[in-house]
C-alpha positions as CSV (number, residue, x, y, z in Angstrom):
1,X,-27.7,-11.2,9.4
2,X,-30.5,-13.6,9.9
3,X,-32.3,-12.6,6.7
4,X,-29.0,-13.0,4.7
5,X,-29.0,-16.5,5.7
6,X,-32.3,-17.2,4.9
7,X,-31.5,-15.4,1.5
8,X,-28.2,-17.3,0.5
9,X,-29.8,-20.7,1.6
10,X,-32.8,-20.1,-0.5
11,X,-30.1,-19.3,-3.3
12,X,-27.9,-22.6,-3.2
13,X,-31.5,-24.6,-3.1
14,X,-31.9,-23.0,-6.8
15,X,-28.8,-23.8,-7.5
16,X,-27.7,-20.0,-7.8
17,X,-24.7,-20.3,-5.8
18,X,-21.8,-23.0,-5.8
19,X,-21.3,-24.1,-2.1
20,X,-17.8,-23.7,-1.0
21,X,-16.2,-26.1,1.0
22,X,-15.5,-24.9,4.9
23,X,-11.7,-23.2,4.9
24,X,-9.8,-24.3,8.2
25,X,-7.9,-21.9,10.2
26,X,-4.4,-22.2,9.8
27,X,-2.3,-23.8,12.6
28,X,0.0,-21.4,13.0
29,X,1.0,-17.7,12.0
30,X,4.5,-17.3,11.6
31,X,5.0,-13.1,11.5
32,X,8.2,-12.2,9.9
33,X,9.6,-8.4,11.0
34,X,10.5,-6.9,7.6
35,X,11.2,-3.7,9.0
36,X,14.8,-1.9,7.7
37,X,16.5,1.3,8.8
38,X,17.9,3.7,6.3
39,X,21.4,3.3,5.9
40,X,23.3,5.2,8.7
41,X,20.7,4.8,11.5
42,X,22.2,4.1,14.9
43,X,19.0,1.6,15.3
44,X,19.4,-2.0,14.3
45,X,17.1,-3.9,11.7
46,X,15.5,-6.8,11.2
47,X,16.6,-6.5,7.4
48,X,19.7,-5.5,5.9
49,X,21.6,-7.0,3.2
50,X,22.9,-9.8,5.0
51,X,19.4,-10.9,6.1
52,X,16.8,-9.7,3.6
53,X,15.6,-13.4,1.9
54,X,14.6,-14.6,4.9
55,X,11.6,-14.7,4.6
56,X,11.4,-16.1,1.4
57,X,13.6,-18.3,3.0
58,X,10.9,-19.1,5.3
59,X,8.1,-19.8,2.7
60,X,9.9,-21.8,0.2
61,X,10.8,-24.1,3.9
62,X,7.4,-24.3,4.0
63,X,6.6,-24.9,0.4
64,X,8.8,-27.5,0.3
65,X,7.8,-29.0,3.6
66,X,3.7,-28.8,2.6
67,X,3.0,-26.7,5.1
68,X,2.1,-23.6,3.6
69,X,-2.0,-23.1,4.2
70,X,-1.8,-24.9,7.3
71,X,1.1,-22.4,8.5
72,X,0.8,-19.0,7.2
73,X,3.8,-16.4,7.4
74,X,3.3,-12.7,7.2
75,X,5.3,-10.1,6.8
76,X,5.2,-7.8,9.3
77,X,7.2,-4.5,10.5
78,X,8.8,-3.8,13.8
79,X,8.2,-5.8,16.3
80,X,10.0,-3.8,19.2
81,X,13.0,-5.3,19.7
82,X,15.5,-4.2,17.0
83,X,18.1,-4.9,18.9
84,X,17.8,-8.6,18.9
85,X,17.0,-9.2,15.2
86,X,16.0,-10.2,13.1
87,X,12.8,-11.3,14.4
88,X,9.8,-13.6,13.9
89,X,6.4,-14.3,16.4
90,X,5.3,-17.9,15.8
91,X,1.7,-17.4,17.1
92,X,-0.4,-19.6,19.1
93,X,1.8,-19.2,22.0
94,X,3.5,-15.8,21.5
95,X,6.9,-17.8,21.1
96,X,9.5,-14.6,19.7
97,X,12.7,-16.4,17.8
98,X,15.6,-13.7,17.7
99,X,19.0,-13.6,15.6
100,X,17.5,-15.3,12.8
101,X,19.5,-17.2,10.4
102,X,18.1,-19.6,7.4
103,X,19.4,-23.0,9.5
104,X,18.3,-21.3,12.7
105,X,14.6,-21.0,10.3
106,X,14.9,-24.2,9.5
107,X,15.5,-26.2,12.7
108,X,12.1,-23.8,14.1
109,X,10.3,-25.4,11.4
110,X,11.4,-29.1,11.8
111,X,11.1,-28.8,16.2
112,X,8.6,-26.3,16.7
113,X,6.3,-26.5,13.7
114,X,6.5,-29.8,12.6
115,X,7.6,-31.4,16.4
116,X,5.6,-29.1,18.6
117,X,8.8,-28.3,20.9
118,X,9.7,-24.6,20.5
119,X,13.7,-24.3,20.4
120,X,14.5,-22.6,23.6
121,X,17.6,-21.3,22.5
122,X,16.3,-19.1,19.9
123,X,13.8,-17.5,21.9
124,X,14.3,-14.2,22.8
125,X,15.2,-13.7,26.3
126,X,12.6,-13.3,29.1
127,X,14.2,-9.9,30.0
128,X,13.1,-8.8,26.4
129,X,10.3,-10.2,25.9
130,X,7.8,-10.8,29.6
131,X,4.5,-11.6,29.9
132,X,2.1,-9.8,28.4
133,X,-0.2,-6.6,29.3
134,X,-3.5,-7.7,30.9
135,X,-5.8,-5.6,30.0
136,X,-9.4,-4.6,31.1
137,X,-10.2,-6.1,34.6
């Protein structure tokens, strides 16, 4: 790794190689369960036809807000608890938001995103969702 250094930094002295500018990590990740059920399974989804733009929903809210970069969203699929969807994990802080709607979306995005105060009465419930698995030691 070393040498490769040494070999790009002799590069961008000759001028071979434009220098990008440092990327900052985004602030928060916003994962968005797109995971849906064949019609006729017993098992809930996250998407079904009543609920399937939301996360474009999510984006444009971002878009619009100029927070997309900063916040990313990803699509994800199941999270593991269909039965309280549909779901999203705003990450840092492992905060799960069940029974999405778009103005439920949007008030996470004004408090929590934008205000730094999750909105405790979307989160899932603690019987659903406990602390996590330490692992190793």
């Amino acid at each position: 790794m070393l040498k490769f250094k040494k070999v790009l930094q002799a590069a961008l002295k000759k001028g071979k190689f434009m220098e990008m500018p440092t990327l900052p990590q985004p602030t928060f990740y916003i994962f968005k369960c797109e995971q849906s059920s064949p019609p006729g399974m017993p098992k809930p989804s996250c998407v079904n036809e009543n609920t399937r733009d939301l996360f474009n929903h999510t984006a444009q809210t971002l878009m619009k807000s100029g927070l997309m970069g900063p916040v990313q969203v990803v699509r994800t699929s199941c999270l593991g608890r269909c039965q309280m969807g549909p779901l999203m994990l705003v990450e840092p802080g492992h905060f799960m938001y069940a029974s999405l709607s778009k103005e439920k979306i949007d008030r996470i995005v004004q408090e929590h995103i934008l205000g730094g105060n999750p909105v405790e009465e979307y989160l899932i419930p603690s019987s659903f969702w406990g602390e996590p698995v330490k692992l190793g030691n």
